[in-house]
Steps between C-alpha positions, in 0.01 A plus 500: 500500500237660756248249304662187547575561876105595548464194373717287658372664820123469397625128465631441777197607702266290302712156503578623924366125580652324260890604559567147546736362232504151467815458636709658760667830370666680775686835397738717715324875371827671524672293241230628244619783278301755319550346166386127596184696642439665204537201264286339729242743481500616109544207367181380557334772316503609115761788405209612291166534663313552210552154369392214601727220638434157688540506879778329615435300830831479623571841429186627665584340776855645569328847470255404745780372738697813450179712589479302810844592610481859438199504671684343804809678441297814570374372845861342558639858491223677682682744732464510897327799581193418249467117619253362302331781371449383086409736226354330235535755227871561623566102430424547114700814494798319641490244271463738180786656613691168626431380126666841367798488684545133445452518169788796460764269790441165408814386740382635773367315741115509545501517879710794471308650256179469694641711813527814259098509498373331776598481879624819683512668105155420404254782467270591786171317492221672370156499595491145362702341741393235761656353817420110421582457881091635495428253294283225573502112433110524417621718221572166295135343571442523146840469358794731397457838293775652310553712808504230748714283306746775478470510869543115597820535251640816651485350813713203393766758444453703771564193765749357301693848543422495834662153519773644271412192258544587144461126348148471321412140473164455226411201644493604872402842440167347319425237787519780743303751267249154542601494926388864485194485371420218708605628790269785416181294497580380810561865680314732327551763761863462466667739327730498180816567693436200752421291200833589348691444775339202562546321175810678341741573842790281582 
């Protein structure tokens, strides 16, 4: 289980500008239970690791997708008195542990679920952890790391909490992941936070 969610996370970072479906595929978050997350996510993976099996597009891509909302579930629930203080380390622990309680309440809901280890019950940050409000827009001048990535989708939580918004739309989400980095190139002394605000607020 911790495998397939590093991947799906490791996924999600790498395919950050390409979100887009080709069609419109808005989902309210909180309808999502832990079992539809985990099928999501395992399914695109062999049970045995050791053997070799074709990829499966589709299936990749519904891991990818679920990545992408855990990673924005964690900045959804980020709790007041930390703002937007993100620990990157503290985003893959989450979501090994997200995967092992999912995986043992598959009818709970995923939203739920994701409270118990992030929010006001996640951790304090380690040394690791960054405020992305400190964050430049020059920081994308020559593209999106894993970290960054992380960052830009974190962020899309984070407002959308802020907005108390918990429908993820694929489509719009990857136009504004597009808007973002855009809007980057044109204020490069901007930071992350304005960005965000900018391109993902209400």
């Amino acid at each position: 289980m911790f495998r397939v969610v590093k991947c799906a996370l490791a996924g999600a970072t790498l395919s950050l500008f390409a979100v887009a479906p080709a069609s419109a595929e808005a989902i309210d978050v909180s309808t999502i239970t832990c079992g539809e997350m985990i099928e999501s996510v395992t399914g695109a993976f062999p049970k045995n690791p050791d053997k070799a099996a074709p990829a499966n597009p589709s299936q990749e891509r519904a891991a990818q997708k679920m990545g992408v909302i855990m990673i924005w579930l964690h900045g959804y629930n980020a709790s007041e008195d930390r703002g937007t203080v993100l620990d990157y380390a503290q985003v893959k622990s989450y979501a090994e542990e997200l995967g092992a309680f999912c995986a043992l309440n598959p009818k709970i809901g995923l939203m739920t679920a994701a409270k118990k280890y992030s929010g006001d019950n996640a951790p304090k940050p380690s040394r690791d952890a960054v405020d992305v409000s400190t964050i430049k827009c020059s920081a994308l001048k020559d593209g999106a790391n894993e970290k960054l990535s992380v960052a830009i989708i974190w962020l899309g939580g984070w407002q959308a909490g802020v907005d108390d918004e918990s429908t993820f739309d694929f489509e719009e989400f990857g136009e504004d992941i597009t808007k973002f980095a855009e809007f980057c190139a044109k204020n490069p002394s901007k930071g992350f936070v304005t960005a965000a605000k900018d391109v993902f607020g209400n």
